[in-house]
N, C-alpha and C positions, 0 to 999 in steps of 0.2 A: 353228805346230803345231795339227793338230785339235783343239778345246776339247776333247770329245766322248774323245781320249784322251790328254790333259794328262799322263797318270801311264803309265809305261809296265812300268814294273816297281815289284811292293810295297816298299816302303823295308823295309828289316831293323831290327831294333828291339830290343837287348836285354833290354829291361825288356816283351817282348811279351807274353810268361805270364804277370806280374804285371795288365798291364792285361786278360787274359779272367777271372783271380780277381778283381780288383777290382769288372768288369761281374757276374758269378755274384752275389756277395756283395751289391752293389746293389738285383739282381732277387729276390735269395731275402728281403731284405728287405723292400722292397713287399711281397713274396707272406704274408710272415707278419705283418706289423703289424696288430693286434689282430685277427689271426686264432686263435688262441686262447680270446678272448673269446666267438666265435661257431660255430664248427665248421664243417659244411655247411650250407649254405641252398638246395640246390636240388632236385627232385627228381631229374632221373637221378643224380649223384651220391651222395645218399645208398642210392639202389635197387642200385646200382653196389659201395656197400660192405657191402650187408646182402649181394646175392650171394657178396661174396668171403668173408663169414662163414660161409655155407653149405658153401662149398665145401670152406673150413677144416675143418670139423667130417665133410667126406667127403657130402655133398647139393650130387648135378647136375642138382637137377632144373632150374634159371635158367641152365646154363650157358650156352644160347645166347643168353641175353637179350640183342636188340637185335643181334645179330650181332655181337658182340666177347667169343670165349671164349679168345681168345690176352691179352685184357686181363683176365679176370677168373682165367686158371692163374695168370699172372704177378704179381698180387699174392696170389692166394691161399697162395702159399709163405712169405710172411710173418706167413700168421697167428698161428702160436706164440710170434712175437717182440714183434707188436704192440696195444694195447691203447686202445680208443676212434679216433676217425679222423682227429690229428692227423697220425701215424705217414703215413700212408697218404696225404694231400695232401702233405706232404712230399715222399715216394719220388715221386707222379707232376708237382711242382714241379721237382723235377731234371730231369726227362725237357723240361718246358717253359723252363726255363734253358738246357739245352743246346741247344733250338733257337736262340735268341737269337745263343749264341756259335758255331754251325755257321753262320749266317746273315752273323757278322762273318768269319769265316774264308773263307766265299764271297765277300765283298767286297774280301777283302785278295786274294785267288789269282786270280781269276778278273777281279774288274774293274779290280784296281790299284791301289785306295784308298788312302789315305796312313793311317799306324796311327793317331792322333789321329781322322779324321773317319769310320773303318770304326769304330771304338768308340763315337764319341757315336752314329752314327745306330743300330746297334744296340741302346744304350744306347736310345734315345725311341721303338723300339720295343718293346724289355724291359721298358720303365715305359709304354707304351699299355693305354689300358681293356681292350682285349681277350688282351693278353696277361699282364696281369697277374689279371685275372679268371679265366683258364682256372688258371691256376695256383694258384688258391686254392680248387680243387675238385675231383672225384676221377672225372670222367668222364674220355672217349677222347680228347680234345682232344690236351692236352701230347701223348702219348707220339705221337699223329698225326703231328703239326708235327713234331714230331722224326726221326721215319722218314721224311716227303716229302722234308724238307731233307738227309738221306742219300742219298735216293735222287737225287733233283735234282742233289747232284754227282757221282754217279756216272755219269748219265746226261749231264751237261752234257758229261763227261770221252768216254763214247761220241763225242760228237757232233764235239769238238774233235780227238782224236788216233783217231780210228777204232777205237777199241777193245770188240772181242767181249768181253774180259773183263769190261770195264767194265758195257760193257750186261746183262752174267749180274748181274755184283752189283747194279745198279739192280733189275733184274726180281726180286732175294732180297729186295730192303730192301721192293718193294711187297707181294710176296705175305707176308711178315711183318705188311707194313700192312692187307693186306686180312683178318687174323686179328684185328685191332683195330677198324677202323673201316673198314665198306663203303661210305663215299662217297670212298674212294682207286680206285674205281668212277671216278668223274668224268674221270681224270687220262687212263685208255684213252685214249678219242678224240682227245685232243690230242699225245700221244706216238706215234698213227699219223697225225694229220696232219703233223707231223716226218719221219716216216719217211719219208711220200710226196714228202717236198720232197727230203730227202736223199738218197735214190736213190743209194748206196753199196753197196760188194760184200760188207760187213761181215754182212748178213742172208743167211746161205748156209743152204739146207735144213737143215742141223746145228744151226745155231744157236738156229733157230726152232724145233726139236723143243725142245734145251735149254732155250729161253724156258717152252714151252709146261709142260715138267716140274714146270718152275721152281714158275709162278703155279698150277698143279694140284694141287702139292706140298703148301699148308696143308688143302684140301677134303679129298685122300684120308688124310691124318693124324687130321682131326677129324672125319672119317667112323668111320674105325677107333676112336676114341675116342668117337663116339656110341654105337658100335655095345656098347661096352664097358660102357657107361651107361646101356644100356636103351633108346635110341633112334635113330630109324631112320638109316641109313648117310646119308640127304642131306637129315639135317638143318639143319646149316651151310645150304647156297646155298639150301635153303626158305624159311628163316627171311628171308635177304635181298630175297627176292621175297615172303614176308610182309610185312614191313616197308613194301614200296614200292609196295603192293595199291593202286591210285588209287580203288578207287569203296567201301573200305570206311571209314568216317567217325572220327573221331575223339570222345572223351566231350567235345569242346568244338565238335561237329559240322563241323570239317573233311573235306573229301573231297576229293580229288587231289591231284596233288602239282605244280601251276604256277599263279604269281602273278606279274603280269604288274604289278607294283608297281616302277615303273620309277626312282623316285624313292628307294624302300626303303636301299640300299647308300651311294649321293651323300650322304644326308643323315644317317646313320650314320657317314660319315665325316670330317665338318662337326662333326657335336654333339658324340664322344664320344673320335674320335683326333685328331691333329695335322692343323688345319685344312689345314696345307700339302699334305698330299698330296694333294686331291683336283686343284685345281691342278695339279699336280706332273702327275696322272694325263692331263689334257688333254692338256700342252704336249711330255710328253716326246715321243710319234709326230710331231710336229713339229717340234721340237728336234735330233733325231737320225733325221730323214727317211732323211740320207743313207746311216746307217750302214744302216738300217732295211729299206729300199728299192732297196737296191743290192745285186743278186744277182749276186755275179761268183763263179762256182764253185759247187761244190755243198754248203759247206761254210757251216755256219750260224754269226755272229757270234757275241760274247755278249750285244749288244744285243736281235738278233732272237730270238733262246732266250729271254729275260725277257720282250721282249715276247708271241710268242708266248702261255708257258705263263701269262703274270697276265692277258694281254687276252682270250685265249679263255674262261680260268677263267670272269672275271667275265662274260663275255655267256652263257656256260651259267647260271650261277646267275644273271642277270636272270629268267630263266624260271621258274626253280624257288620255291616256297614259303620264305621268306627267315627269318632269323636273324644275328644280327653272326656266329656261327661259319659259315657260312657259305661266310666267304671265307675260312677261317681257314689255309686252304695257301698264300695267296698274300700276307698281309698284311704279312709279312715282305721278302719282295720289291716292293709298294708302297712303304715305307721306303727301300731300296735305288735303285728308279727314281729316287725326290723326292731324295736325295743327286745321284745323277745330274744332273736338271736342274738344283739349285742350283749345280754345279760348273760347267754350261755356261753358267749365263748371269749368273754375278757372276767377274767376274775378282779380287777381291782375296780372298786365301785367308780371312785373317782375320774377314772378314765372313763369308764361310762358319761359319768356325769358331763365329762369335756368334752365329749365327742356331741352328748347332745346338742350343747352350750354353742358350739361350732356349728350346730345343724342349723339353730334358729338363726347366726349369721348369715348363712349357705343363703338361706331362704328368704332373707332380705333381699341380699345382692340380684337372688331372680326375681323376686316383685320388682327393684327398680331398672332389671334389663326386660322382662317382659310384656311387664303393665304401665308402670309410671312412666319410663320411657317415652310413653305414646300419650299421654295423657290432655297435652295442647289442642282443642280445637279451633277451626275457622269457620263450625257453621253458625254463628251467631253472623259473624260478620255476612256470610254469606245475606244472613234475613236483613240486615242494615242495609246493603247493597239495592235486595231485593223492593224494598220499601224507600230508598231514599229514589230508584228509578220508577217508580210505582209500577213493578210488578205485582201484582196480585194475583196469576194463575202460571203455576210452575211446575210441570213435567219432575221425576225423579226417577233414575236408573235403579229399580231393584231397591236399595237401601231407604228406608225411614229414618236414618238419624237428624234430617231436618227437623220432622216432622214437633218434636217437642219445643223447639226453638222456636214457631210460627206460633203456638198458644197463645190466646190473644190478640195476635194479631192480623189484619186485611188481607192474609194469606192465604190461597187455597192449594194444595199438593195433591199431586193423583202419584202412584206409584206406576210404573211399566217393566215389563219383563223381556219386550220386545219394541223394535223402533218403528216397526209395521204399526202399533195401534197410536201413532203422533197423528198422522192428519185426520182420525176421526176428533180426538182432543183438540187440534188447531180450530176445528170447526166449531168445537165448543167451546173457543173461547179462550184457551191455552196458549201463550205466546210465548214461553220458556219453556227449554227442559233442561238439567240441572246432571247433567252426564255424571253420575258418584259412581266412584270407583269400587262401593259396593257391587258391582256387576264382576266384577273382579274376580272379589272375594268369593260369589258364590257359583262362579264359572260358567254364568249366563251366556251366552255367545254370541248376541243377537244385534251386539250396537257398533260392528264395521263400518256403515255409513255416519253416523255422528263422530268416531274418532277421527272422522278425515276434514268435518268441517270447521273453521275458523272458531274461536271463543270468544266471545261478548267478556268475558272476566274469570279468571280463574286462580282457583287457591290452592295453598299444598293442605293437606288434612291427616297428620300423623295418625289419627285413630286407626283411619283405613290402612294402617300397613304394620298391625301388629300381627307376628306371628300367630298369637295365638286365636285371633278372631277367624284367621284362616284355616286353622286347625276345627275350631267350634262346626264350620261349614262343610267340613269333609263329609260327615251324615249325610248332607244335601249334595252331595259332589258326586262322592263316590270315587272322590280320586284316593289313591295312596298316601302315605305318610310323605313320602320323596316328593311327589307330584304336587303334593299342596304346599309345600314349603319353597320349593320351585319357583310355584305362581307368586309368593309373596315376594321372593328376592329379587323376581321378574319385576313385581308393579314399585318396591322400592327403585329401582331407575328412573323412575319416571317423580321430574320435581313438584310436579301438582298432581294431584287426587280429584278435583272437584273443578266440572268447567260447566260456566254456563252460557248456553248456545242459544238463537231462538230461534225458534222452530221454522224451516224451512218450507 
C-alpha cells in the first residue's frame, strides 16, 4: 500500500470529544499561565482594546483602525459585561483554540489521520510559540486563523465533491475575514490559481455573480455604517489602501512594503517552533512527488490542495516585509504536512507516536524560554509610584503597555513618537514622560536627548526584552531577521527598561 495513504478512513473513536476538550483545555492553559500577572504587552493589542472602549461608550471615530471594524463591533458588545482586558484575551483565545481543533478535525476528515496522532500534532501546534503567543493578546490574529481554517474546509469540500454550495459558504467565511483582517487579501490569487487548474462547470455566470455579492457584501454594509458615523461611504477599502501606501514611511522610517529577507521565515522556524518542520517543509514535494505531480483528471488531491495553498502562501510572503504572523494562515498546515512526512518515512507507528510525544515536550520548553521567561512586570508599580507622587499627566515613549494599568485611575498618558513634541505637552500641562523602552523595540530613533538625562525612578521591565515582541515588530521596522534580534540582545544589557524623567 502507498505509504503516502496508509490510513484510508479516520478510525471512529468513542472517547473523540473528550480528546478535542482535553486539547481546548491544554491550549487555554498555555494561553493563561501567568497571564494574569501581565495583561497586554503589545501595542496593537492594547490600541485594539482602547478602541473597543470607545466604541462601548458609542465613539467611532477608530472604528476603522487598521481595517478591522468587524473585529472591533464584535467585541465591542461586550463591553457592559467586561472589566480590564483579561475578559477580552480570553473571548479572542477561544477563537485561537478553536483554530487548533478545526485543524485536528481537518486532519482526521480529510487526510485520514489516526485519532491519537491528529491530536498530538495539533496538540504541538496548540502549544507552538506562535500559536500560543497570539492567544495571549487581543489583536486580529486568533479570530483570522479561525475563519481561513473554515473557510479552507469549505473550500477544500468545493474542490473535492464539486460543490456550488460549498464554494458560497467558503466566499461567506472570507468576506467575514476580510471585515477582520485584510491580509485574507493574500489568499485571492491562490484560490484563482486553483481555479485555473480546476477548469470545472461548477463556476457558471450565476455563481460568480453570487461570489461576487458575497465578498461585496461586508464593503456595502460598512459603507452604510460609515455613512451612519459620519464618514465617507468608502471608508472601509480606503483605509485598506491606506494601510498599504508603499512610499509613505513609518515613525521607525520604513517605506514599502518588500523585503527580500530570504532567510527571515527558515530561521524563525528553527529558533522559535518545532525544529522539525522546517525539514519536514523540504522533503515533503519530494516525498509525495507522486501524489503531487500526477495530474490524472481535473480534480485536485488533498496533497496538492496543501500543497499548493502553504507553498504559494510562503513564496508570497518571502517578498513581503516579514513578521512570524506572517505566516500565520498556513502554520497550521506546516504541522499537518510534518505529520505527513513522518508517517512516510518511519514505518513503526510507535515511533511516530514518540517523536510526537517529544514534540509537545520540545514545545513547552519554548513557551518557558520565549514567553513565560518574560512574563514579570513593573508597570503596575510604575502607576503606584506615579499616584503615591501625584503625578497625573505622563508622557510615554512609543509603547502603551501603561496604558491598561492607569484604568481607573487620576492618570492621564499621551503616547510620543518623537521628543520634539514634549514642550508642546509640558505646556499642556505634562510633567513626566515615562522613556519605555518600547522605542526600542520598534526602532524609533528620535529619543537621544532623554537617554542623556538623569531619571526621577526607574525600573527593569522583562516584557520589553522578549525576543519575540521584537520579532512581531520587524513588519514595522523593516529590519532583518539578524538585525532585529541584534537590537534585542543590544537592549538586554541594559538593567532597566522603564525610566521616568520630567520633562525638561
Amino acid at each position: 500500500m502507498n505509504r503516502a495513504l496508509r490510513y484510508k478512513m479516520p478510525d471512529q473513536h468513542k472517547l473523540e470529544s473528550l480528546y478535542y476538550l482535553l486539547t481546548a483545555f491544554i491550549c487555554l492553559a498555555a494561553r493563561f499561565y501567568l497571564l494574569p500577572q501581565i495583561g497586554l504587552t503589545d501595542y496593537d493589542s492594547i490600541r485594539s482594546w482602547q478602541i473597543v472602549q470607545e466604541l462601548g461608550q458609542g465613539n467611532f471615530k477608530h472604528l476603522f483602525h487598521h481595517a478591522s471594524p468587524g473585529f472591533f463591533l464584535l467585541y465591542a458588545v461586550f463591553t457592559p459585561f467586561l472589566k480590564g482586558v483579561l475578559g477580552y484575551i480570553l473571548l479572542n483565545s477561544l477563537f485561537n483554540v478553536g483554530a487548533v481543533l478545526l485543524l485536528i478535525r481537518f486532519m482526521r476528515q480529510h487526510l485520514a489521520v489516526p485519532l491519537p496522532e491528529a491530536f498530538l500534532t495539533g496538540l504541538i501546534f496548540g502549544l507552538s510559540v506562535f500559536a500560543v503567543s497570539t492567544g495571549r493578546n487581543f489583536a486580529t490574529e486568533s479570530i483570522s486563523i479561525f475563519l481561513f481554517m473554515l473557510m479552507l474546509e469549505q473550500y477544500y469540500r468545493r474542490l473535492h465533491h464539486k460543490s456550488a454550495h460549498a464554494f458560497l459558504k467558503a466566499a461567506a467565511w472570507l468576506a467575514l475575514g476580510l471585515t477582520i483582517n485584510y491580509k485574507l487579501l493574500l489568499v485571492f490569487p491562490i484560490i484563482l490559481l486553483i481555479e485555473l487548474f480546476q477548469r470545472d462547470k461548477v463556476l457558471s455566470p450565476k455563481l460568480l455573480l453570487k461570489l461576487a455579492l458575497i465578498i461585496l457584501a461586508p464593503f456595502v454594509l460598512f459603507g452604510l455604517i460609515a455613512v451612519l458615523v459620519n464618514k465617507p461611504f468608502y471608508q472601509f477599502p480606503a483605509t485598506i489602501v491606506s494601510i498599504n501606501h508603499f512610499t509613505r514611511p513609518t515613525p521607525a522610517l520604513r517605506t514599502g512594503r518588500f523585503n527580500l529577507d530570504w532567510e527571515y521565515y527558515g530561521r524563525y522556524l528553527l529558533d522559535f517552533e518545532w525544529p522539525v518542520l522546517l525539514p519536514a517543509l523540504f522533503l515533503f514535494p519530494f516525498l509525495y512527488r507522486q501524489q503531487l505531480f500526477s495530474f490524472k483528471g481535473q480534480k485536485l488531491n488533498i496533497y496538492q490542495f496543501l500543497f499548493i495553498i502553504s507553498y504559494l502562501y510562503l513564496l508570497g510572503m518571502q517578498l513581503l516585509v516579514k513578521a512570524p504572523r506572517g505566516l500565520m494562515f498556513v502554520y497550521g498546515l506546516f504541522y499537518a504536512l510534518t505529520y505527513l512526512v513522518l508517517n512516510y518515512i518511519i514505518p513503526k507507528r510507535w515511533v511516530i507516536l514518540v517523536i510526537l510525544f517529544s514534540g509537545i515536550s520540545y514545545q513547552v520548553y519554548q513557551l518557558n524560554k520565549n514567553i513565560y521567561l518574560y512574563a514579570p512586570t513593573n508597570y503596575p508599580a510604575v502607576v503606584k509610584y506615579l499616584e503615591e507622587n501625584n503625578i497625573a499627566k505622563v508622557v510615554t515613549t512609543v509603547g502603551l503597555n501603561i496604558v491598561p494599568h492607569t484604568t481607573g485611575k487620576a492618570i492621564e498618558t499621551k503616547i510620543i513618537f518623537s521628543e520634539k513634541e514634549l514642550p508642546a505637552l509640558k505646556q499642556a500641562g505634562f510633567t513626566h514622560v515615562l522613556l519605555d523602552d518600547y522605542y526600542k523595540i520598534t526602532n524609533v530613533q528620535q529619543f537621544a536627548g532623554l537617554e542623556k538625562i538623569k531619571t526621577e525612578k526607574d525600573w527593569p521591565e522583562p516584557t520589553l526584552l522578549s525576543p519575540l515582541l521584537y520579532l512581531d515588530h520587524s513588519e514595522f521596522t523593516g529590519l532583518s531577521y539578524t538585525q532585529t534580534l541584534a537590537n534585542q540582545r543590544k537592549a538586554q544589557k541594559s538593567s532597566v527598561q522603564l525610566r521616568l524623567i520630567k520633562i525638561p
